[in-house]
C-alpha positions as CSV (number, residue, x, y, z in Angstrom):
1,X,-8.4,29.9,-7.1
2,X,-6.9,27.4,-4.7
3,X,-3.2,28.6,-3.5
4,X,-0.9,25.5,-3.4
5,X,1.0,26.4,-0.2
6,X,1.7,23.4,1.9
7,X,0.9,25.0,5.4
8,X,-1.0,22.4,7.3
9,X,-2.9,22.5,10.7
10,X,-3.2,19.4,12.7
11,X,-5.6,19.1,15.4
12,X,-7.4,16.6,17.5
13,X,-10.5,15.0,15.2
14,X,-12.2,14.2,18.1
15,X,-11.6,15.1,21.6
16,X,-12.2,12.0,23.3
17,X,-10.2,10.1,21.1
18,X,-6.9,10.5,21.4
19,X,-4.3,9.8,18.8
20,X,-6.4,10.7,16.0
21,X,-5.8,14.0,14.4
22,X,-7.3,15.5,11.0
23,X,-4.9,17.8,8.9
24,X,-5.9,20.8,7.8
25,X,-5.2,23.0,5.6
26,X,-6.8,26.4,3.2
27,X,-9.5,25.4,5.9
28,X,-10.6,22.6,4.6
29,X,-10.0,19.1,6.2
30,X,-7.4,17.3,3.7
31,X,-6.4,14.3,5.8
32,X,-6.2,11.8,8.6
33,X,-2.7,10.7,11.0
34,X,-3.6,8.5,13.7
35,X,-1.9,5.7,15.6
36,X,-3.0,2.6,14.2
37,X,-3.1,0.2,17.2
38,X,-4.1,-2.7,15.2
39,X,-1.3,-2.7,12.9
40,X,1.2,-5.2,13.0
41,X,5.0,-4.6,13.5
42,X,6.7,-1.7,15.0
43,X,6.7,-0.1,11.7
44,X,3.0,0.4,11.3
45,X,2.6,1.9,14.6
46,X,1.1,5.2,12.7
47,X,-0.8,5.5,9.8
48,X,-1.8,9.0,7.3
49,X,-3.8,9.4,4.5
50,X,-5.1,12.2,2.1
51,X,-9.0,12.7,2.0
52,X,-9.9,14.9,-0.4
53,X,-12.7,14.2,-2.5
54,X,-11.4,12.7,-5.6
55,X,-9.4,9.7,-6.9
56,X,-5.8,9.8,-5.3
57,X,-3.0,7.2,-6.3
58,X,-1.6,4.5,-3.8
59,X,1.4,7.5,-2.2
60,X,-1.3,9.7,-0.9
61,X,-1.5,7.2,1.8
62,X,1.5,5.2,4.4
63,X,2.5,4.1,7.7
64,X,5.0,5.5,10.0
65,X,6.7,4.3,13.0
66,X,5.9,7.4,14.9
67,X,3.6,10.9,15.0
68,X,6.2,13.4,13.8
69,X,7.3,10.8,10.5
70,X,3.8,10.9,10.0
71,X,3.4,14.0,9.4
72,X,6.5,14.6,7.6
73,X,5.1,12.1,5.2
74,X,1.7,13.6,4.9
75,X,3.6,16.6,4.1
76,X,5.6,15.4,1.7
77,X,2.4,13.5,-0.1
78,X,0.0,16.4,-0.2
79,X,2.9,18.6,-1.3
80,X,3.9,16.0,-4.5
81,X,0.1,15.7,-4.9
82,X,-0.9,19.8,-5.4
83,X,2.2,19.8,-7.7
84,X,0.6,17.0,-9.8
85,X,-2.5,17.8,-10.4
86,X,-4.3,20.3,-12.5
87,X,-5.2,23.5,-10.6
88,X,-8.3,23.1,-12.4
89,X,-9.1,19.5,-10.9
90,X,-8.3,20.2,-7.8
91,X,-10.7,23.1,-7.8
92,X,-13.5,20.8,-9.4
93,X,-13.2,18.5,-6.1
94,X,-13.8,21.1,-3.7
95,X,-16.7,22.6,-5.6
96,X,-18.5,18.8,-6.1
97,X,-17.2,18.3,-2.4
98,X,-19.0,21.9,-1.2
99,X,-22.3,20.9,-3.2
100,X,-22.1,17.7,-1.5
101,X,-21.9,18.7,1.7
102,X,-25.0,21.4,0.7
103,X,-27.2,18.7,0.3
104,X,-26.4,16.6,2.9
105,X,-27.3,19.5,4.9
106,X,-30.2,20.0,3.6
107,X,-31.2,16.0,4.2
108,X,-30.4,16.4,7.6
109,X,-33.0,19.7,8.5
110,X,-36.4,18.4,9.9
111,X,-38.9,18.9,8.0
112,X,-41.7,20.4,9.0
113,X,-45.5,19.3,8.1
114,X,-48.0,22.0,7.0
115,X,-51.5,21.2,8.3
């Protein structure tokens, strides 16, 4: 059963990149901040979204003008979202997400020739 606390984790996605963080949280990777340096307007200087693996309405992502209003945004979002949907369908994402990921997995092993 999925617990719907809202404590997040936000690190680096890659380490060469800076600016670009995923959020975690349950461990699993739930979302994106990063500064969006081709946005336009001092408004849009940072931009967040939620990526979990189903359909998600046009609040689970935004723009900010800076890291920290990001997050508190993210926060907010994810929090509204796990108090609007179903325990059930929430679940149902991560399972197709973890079956997903299985096979993926097993596309990218070599495979090996018998002779």
């Amino acid at each position: 059963m999925i617990n719907n606390a809202t404590t997040l984790s936000i690190r680096p996605k890659w380490p060469e990149i800076a600016d670009h963080f995923a959020v975690w949280s349950q461990g699993r990777e739930i979302g994106r901040i990063r500064h969006a340096r081709d946005a336009n307007g001092p408004d849009r200087s940072w931009e967040w979204f939620v990526v979990i693996p189903m359909g998600l309405p046009a609040w689970a992502s935004g723009a900010a003008q800076d890291r920290d209003a990001a997050i508190k945004a993210f926060s907010a979002a994810w929090g509204r979202l796990l108090k609007e949907t179903q325990p059930e369908r929430m679940q149902r994402a991560w399972e197709l997400h973890g079956a997903a990921q299985s096979r993926a997995g097993d596309a990218r092993s070599p495979v090996v020739a018998e002779s």
